[in-house]
FIDRENKE-118033 format. One record per residue: x, y, z of N, C-alpha, C, O in turn. Coordinates in steps of 0.05 Angstrom, whole numbers, padded with zeros to 5 digits, always signed. Atoms other than C-alpha are relative to their C-alpha. Layout:
% FIDRENKE-118033
XYZXYZXYZXYZ...
This chain:
% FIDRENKE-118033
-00004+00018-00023+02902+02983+00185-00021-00023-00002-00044-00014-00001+00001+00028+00000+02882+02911+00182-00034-00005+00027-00027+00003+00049+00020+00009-00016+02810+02891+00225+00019-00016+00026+00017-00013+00051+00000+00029-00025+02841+02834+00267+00033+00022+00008+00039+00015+00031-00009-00016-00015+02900+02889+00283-00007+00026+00013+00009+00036+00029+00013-00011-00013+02854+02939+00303-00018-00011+00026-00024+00002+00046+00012+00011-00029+02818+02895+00352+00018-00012+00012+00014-00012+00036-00029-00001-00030+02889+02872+00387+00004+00025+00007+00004+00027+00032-00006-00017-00019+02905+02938+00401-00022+00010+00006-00018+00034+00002+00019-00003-00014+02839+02950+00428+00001-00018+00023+00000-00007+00046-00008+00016-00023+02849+02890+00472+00016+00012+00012+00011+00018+00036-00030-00007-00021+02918+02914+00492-00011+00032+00011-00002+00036+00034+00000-00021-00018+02893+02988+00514-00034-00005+00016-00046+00012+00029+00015-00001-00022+02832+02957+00548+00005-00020+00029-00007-00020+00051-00013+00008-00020+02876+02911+00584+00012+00016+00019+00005+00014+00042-00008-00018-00015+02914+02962+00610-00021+00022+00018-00012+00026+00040+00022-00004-00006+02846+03001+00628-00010-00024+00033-00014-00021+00057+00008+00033-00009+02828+02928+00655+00019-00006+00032+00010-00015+00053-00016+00011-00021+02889+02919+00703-00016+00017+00024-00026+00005+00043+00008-00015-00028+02862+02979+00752-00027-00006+00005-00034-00002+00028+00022-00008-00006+02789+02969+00741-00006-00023+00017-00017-00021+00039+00004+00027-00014+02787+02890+00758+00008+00003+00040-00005-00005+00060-00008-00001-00024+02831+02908+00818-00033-00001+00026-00053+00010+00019+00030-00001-00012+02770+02897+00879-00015-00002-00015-00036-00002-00001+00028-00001+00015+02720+02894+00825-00020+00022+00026-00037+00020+00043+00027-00013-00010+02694+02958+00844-00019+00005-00007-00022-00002-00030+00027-00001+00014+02623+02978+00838+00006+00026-00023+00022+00045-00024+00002-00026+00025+02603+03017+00770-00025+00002+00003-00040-00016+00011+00035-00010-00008+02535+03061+00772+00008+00018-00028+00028+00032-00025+00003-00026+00008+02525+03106+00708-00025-00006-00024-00038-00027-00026+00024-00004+00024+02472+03125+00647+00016+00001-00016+00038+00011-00010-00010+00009+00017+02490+03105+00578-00014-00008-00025-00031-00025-00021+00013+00001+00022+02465+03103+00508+00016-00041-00010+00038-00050-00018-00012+00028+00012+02468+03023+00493+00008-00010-00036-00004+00001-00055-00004+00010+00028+02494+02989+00427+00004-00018+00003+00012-00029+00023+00002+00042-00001+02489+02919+00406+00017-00002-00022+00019+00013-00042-00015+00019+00018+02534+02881+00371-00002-00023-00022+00007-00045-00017+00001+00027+00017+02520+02836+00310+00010-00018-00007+00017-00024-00029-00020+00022+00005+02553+02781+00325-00008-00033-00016-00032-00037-00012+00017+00026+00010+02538+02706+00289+00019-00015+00013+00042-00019+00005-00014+00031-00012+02560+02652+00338-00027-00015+00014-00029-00026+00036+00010+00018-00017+02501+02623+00348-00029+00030+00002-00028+00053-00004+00027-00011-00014+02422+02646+00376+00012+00011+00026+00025+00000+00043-00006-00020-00022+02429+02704+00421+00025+00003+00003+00027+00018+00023-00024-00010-00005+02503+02711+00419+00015+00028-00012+00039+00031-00014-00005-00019-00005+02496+02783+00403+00003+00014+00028-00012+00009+00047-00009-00011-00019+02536+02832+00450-00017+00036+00006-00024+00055-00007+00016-00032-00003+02504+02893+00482+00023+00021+00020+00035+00016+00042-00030-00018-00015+02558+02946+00506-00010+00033+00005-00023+00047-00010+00004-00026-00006+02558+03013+00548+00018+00008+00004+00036-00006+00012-00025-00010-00006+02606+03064+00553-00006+00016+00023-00028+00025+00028+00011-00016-00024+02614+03100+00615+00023+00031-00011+00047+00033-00016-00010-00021+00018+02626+03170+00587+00015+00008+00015+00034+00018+00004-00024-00018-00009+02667+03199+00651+00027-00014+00008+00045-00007+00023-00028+00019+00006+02720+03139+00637+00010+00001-00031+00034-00004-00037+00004+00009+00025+02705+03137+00561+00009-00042+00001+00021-00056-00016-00003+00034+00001+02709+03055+00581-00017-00006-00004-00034+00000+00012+00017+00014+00002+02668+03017+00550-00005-00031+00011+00015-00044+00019+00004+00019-00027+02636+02957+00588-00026-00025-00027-00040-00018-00045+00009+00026+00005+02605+02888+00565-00021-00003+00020-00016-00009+00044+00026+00002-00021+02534+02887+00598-00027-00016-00013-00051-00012-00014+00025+00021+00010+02503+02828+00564-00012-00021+00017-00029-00038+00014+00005+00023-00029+02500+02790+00624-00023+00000+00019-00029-00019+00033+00021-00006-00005+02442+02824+00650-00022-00012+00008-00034-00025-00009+00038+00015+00000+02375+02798+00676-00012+00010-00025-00022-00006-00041+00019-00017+00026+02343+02857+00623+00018+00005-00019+00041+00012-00016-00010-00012+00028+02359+02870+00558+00001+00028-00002-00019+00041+00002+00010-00034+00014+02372+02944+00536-00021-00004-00020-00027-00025-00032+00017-00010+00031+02326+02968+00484+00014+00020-00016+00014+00040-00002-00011-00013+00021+02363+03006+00424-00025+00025+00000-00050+00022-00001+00009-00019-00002+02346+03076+00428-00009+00012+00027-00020+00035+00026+00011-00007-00020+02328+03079+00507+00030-00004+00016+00044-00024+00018-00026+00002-00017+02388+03102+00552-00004-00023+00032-00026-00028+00041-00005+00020-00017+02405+03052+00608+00006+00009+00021+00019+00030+00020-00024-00006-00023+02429+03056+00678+00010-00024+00005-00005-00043+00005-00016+00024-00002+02484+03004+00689+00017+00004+00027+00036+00020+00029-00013+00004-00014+02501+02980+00755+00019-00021-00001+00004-00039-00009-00019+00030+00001+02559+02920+00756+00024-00002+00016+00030+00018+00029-00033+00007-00007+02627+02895+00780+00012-00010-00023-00001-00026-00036-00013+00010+00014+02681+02882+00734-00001-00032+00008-00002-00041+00031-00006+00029-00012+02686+02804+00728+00023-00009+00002+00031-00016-00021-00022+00012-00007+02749+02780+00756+00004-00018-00012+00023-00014-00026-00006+00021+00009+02749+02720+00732+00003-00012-00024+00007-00035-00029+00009+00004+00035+02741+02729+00654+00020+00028-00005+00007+00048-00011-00008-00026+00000+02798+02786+00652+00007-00001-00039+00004-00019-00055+00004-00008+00020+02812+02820+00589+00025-00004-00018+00027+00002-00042-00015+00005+00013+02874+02797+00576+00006-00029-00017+00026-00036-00029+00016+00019+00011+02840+02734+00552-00008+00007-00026-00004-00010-00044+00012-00002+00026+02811+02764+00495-00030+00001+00012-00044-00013+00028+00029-00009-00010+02749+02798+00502-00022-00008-00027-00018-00002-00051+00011+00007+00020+02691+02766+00465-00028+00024-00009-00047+00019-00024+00017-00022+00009+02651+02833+00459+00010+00022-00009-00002+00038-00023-00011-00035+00005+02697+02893+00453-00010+00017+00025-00020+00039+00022+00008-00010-00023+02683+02910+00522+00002-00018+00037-00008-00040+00044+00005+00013-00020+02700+02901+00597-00019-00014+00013-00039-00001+00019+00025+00002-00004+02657+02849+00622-00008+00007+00030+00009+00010+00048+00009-00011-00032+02608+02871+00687-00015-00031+00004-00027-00045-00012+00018+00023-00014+02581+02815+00727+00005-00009+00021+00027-00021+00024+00028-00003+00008+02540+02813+00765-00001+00025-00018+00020+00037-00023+00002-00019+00010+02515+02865+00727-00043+00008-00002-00060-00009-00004+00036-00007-00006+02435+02901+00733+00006+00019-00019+00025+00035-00015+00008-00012+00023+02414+02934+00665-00032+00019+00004-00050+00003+00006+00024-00010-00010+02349+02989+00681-00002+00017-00024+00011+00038-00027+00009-00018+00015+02313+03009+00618-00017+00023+00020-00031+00020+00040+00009-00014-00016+02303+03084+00627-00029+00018-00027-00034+00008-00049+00012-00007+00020+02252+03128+00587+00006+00018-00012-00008+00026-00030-00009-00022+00027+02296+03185+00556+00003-00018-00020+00002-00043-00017-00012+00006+00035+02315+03171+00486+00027+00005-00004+00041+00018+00011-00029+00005+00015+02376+03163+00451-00002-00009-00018-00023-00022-00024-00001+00004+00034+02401+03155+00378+00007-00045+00003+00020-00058+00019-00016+00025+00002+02409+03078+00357+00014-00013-00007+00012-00015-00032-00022+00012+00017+02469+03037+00344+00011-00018+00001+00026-00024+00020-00013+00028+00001+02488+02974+00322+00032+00005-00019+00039+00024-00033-00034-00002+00008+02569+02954+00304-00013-00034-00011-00031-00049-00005-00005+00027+00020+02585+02893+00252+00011-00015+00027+00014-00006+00049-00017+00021-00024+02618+02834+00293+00028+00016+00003+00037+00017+00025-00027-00003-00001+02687+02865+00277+00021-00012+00011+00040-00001+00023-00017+00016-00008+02718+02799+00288-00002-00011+00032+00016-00027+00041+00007+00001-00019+02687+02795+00356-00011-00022+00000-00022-00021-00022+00011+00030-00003+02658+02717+00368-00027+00011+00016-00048+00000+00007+00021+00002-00011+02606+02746+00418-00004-00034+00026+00012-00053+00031+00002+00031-00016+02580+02686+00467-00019-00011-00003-00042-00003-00002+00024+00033+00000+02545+02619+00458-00015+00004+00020-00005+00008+00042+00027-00003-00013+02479+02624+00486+00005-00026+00019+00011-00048+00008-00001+00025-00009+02481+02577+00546-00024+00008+00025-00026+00026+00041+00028-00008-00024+02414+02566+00588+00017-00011+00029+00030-00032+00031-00011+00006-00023+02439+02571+00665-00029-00018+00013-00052-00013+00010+00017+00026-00003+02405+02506+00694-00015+00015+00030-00037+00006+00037+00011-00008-00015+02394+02554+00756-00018+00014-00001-00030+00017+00020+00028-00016+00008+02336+02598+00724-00016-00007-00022-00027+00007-00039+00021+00015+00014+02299+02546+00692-00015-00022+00011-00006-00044+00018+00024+00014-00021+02237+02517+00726-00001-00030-00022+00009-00032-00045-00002+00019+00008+02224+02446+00714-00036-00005-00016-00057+00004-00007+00027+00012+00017+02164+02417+00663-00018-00009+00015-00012-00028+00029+00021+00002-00008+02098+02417+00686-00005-00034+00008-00020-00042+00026+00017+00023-00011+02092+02343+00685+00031-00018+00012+00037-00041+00007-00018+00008-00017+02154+02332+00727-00011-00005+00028-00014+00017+00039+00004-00003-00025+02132+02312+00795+00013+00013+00018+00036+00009+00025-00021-00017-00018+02142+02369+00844+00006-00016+00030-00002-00035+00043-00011+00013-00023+02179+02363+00900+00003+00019+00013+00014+00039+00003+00008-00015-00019+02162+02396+00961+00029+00000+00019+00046-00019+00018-00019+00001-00019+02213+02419+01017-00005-00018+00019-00029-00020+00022+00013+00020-00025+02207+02366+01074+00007+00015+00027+00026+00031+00029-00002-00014-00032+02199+02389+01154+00027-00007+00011+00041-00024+00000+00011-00023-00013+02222+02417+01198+00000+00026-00019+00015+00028-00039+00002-00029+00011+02205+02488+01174+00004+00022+00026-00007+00022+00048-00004-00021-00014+02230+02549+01204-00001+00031-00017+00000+00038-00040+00008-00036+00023+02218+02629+01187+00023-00004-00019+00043-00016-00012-00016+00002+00022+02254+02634+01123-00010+00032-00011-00033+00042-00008+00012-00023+00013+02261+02704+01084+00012-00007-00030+00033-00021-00031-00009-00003+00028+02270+02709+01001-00002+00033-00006-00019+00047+00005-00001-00030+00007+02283+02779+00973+00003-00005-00035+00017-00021-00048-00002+00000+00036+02273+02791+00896+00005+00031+00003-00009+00047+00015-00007-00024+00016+02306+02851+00869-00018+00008-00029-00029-00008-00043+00009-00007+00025+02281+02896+00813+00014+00020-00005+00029+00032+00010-00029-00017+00023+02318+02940+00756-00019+00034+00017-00038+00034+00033+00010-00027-00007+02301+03022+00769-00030+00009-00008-00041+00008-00030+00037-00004+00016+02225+03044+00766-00010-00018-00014-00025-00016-00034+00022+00030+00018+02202+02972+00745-00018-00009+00036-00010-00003+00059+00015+00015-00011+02148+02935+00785-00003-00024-00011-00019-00040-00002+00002+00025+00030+02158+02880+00724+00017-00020+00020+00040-00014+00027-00009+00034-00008+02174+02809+00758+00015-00009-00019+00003-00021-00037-00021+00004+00031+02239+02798+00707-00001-00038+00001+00004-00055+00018+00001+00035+00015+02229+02724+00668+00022-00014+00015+00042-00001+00023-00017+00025-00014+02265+02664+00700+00016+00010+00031+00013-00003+00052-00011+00002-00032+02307+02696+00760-00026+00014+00022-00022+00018+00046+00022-00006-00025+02236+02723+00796-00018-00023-00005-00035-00026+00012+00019+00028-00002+02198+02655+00772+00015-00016+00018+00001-00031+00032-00007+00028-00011+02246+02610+00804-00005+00007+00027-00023-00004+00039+00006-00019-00026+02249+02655+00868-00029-00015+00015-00032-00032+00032+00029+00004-00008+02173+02654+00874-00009-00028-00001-00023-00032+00019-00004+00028+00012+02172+02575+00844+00006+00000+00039-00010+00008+00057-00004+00006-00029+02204+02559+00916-00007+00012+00022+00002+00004+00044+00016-00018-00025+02168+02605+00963-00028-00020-00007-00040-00031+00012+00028+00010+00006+02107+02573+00928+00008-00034+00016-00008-00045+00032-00004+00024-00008+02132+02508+00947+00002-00012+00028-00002-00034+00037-00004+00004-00034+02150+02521+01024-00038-00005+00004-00051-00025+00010+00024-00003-00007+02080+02548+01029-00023-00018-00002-00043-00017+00013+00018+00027+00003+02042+02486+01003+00008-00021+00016-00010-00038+00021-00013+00016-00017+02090+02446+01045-00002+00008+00020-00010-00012+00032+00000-00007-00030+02090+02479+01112-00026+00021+00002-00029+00026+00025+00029-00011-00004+02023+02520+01107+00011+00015+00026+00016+00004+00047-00018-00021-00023+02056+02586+01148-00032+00010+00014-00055+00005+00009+00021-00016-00014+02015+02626+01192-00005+00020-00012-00027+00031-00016+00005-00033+00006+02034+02689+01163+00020-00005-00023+00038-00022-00023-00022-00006+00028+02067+02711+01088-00001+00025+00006-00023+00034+00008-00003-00023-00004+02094+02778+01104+00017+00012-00032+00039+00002-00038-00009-00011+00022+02109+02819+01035-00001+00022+00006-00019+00034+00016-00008-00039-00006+02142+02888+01040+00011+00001-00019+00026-00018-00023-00016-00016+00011+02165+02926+00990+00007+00011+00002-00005+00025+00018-00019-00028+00006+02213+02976+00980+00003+00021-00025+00001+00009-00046-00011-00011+00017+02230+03035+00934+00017+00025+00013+00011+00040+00031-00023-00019+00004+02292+03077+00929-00017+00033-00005-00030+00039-00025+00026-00024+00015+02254+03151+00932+00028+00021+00005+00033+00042-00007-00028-00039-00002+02323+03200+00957+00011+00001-00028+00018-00022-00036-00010-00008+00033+02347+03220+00887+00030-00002+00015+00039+00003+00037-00022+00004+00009+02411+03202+00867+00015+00016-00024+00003+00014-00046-00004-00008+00029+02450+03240+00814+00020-00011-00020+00040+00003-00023-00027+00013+00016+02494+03193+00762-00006+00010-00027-00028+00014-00036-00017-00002+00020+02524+03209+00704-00021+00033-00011-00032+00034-00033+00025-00026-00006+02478+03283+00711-00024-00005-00008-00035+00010-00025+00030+00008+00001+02412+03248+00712-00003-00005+00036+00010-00017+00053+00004-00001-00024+02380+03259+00772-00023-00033+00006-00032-00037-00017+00002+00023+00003+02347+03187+00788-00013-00010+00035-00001-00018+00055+00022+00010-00029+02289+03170+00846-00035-00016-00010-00050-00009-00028+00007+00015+00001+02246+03126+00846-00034+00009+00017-00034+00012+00041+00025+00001-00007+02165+03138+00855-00014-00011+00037-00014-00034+00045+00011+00004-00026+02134+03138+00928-00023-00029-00005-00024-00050+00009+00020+00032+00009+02079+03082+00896+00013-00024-00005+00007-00047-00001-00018+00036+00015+02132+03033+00865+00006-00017+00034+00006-00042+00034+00000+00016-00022+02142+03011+00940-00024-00028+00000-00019-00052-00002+00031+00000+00001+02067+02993+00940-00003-00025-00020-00013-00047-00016+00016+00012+00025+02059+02967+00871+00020-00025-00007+00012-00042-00022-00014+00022+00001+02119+02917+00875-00014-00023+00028-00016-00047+00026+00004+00017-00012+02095+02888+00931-00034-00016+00001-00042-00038+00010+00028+00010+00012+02023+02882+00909+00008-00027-00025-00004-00048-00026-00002+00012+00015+02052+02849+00854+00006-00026+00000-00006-00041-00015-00007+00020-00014+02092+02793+00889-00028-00010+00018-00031-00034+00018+00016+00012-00013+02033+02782+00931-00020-00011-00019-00028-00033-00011+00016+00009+00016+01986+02769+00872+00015-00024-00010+00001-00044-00013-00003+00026+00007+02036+02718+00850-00005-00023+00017-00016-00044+00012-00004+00022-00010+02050+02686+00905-00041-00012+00012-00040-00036+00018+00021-00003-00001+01969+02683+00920-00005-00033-00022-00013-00056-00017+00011+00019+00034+01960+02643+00845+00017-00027+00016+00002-00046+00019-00004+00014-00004+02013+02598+00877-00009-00014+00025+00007-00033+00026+00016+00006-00021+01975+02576+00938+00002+00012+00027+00000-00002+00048+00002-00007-00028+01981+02624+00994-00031+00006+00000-00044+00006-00021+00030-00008-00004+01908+02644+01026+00001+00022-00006+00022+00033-00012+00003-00018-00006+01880+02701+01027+00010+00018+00035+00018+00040+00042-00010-00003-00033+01892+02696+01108+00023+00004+00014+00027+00014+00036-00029+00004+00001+01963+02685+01098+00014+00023+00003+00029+00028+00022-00014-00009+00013+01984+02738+01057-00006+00036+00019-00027+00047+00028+00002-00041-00019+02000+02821+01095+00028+00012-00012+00052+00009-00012-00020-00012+00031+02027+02860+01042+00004+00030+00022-00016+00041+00031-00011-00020-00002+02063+02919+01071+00026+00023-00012+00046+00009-00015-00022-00010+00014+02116+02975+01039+00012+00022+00017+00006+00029+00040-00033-00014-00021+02178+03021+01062+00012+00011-00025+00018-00001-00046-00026-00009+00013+02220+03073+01035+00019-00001-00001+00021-00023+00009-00023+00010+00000+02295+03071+01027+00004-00013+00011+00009-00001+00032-00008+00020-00020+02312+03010+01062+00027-00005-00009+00034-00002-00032-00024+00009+00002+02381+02988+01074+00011-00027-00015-00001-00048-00020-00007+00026+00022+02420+02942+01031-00001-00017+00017+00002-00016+00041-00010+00025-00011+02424+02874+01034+00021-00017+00018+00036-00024-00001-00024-00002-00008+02477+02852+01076+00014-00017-00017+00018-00040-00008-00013+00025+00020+02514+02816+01013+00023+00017-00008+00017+00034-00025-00033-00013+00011+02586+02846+00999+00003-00009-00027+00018+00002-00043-00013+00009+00032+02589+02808+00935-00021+00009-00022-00018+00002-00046+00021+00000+00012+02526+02832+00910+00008+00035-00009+00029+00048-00008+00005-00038+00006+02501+02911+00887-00017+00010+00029-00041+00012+00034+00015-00020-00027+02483+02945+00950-00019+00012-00001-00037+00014+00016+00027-00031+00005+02439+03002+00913-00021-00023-00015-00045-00024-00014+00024+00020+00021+02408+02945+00865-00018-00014+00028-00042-00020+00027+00017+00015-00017+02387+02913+00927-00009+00007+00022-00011-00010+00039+00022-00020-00012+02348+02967+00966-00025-00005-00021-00047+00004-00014+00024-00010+00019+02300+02963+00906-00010-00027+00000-00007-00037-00022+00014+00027-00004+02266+02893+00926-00026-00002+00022-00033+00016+00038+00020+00001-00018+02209+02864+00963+00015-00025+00019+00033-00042+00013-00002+00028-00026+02218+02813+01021-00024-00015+00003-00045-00006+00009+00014+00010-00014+02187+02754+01030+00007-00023+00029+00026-00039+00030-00014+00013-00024+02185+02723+01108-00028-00028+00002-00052-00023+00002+00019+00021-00016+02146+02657+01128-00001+00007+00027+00021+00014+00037+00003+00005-00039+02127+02659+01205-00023-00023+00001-00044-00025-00013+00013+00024+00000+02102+02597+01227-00007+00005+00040-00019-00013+00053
């Protein structure tokens, strides 16, 4: 059998797969041994793919804030993306999730890369929304009036790690209110997820300190960016309730800190 007719009828039985899962883009939660794809279209347009073992469907989870790491199982929360369905032609060999939240974990797993197998993969394209502007750009401050404002940054499972570009820009504009409207008060709380969860039979809770140590951590940035010392009242909380965002990950977004101005 022929490469380029082995990957149509892979399309065609993950279309079919595809028709029920897209339906609602419901949420997916499971653990998963990742594999990357060696694709050549370009810088970074290797594919990283998980299967969710009690579908055997495999899923397109390059879209990620985090990268997997080869050899470290994953937990993958996402939504199917509607809008990129599969009967398109899938440029990974896998439904894509997006949003999608990628949480290196620390078991182990064997590692495995696949050839392109005719797969294009995707052109690396920098999103203009998580890229801060050049140092010798003149900033530009919010202008008055100012009113309490909250920002919330999410984080992947058992990280305290501030993930590259979508927690700089975040913090980037909190830093910016705060030099501009000089608040009374920076209130930082963290959260962590501590009731165990059990997916895919990994039992999965989250440290009584990571509350603590995320929100220490946000406060040290935002600190470097010019809050006072006077400013800033770092407090933390266990399970807190999701976000109220329907389009978002519910469980991904219990695991954040808050930040509130009070003026």
């Amino acid at each position: 059998m022929s490469v380029r007719l082995m990957r149509l009828l892979g399309i065609i039985a993950l279309a079919g797969v595809a028709s029920a899962t897209l339906a609602g883009a419901p949420a997916l939660t499971f653990v998963s041994c990742p594999v990357y794809r060696d694709t050549n279209n370009g810088r970074k347009s290797g594919c990283w793919l998980a299967t969710d073992e009690s579908s055997g469907i495999r899923y397109d989870i390059t879209q990620g804030r985090t990268k997997p790491q080869l050899g470290h199982e994953v937990l993958v929360e996402g939504r199917a993306e509607v809008k990129n369905t599969i009967l398109k032609g899938s440029p990974c060999g896998g439904i894509p999730l997006a949003p999608v939240v990628v949480s290196v974990l620390s078991s182990l797993c064997p590692s495995f890369m696949l050839p392109a197998e005719g797969y294009p993969g995707r052109r690396f394209v920098l999103d203009p929304k998580l890229v801060l502007q050049p140092a010798e750009v003149p900033e530009a401050l919010p202008p008055p009036p100012y009113a309490p404002r909250t920002w919330s940054i999410e984080f992947t499972f058992q990280s305290d790690f501030l993930q590259y570009q979508y927690s700089e820009v975040i913090l980037d504009e909190v830093g910016r209110y705060i030099r501009a409207s000089h608040p009374r008060e920076v209130a930082v709380v963290g959260y962590a997820v501590t009731r165990p969860r059990i997916i895919s039979e990994h039992v999965l809770a989250e440290t009584p300190e990571l509350a603590r140590d995320r929100a220490e951590m946000v406060a040290l940035a935002l600190r470097r960016l010019g809050a006072t010392e006077s400013m800033v009242h770092v407090s933390w909380h266990e399970n807190p309730a999701p976000l109220p965002d329907p389009q978002g990950l519910p469980e991904v977004s219990r695991r954040r800190v808050d930040i509130r101005l009070a003026y």
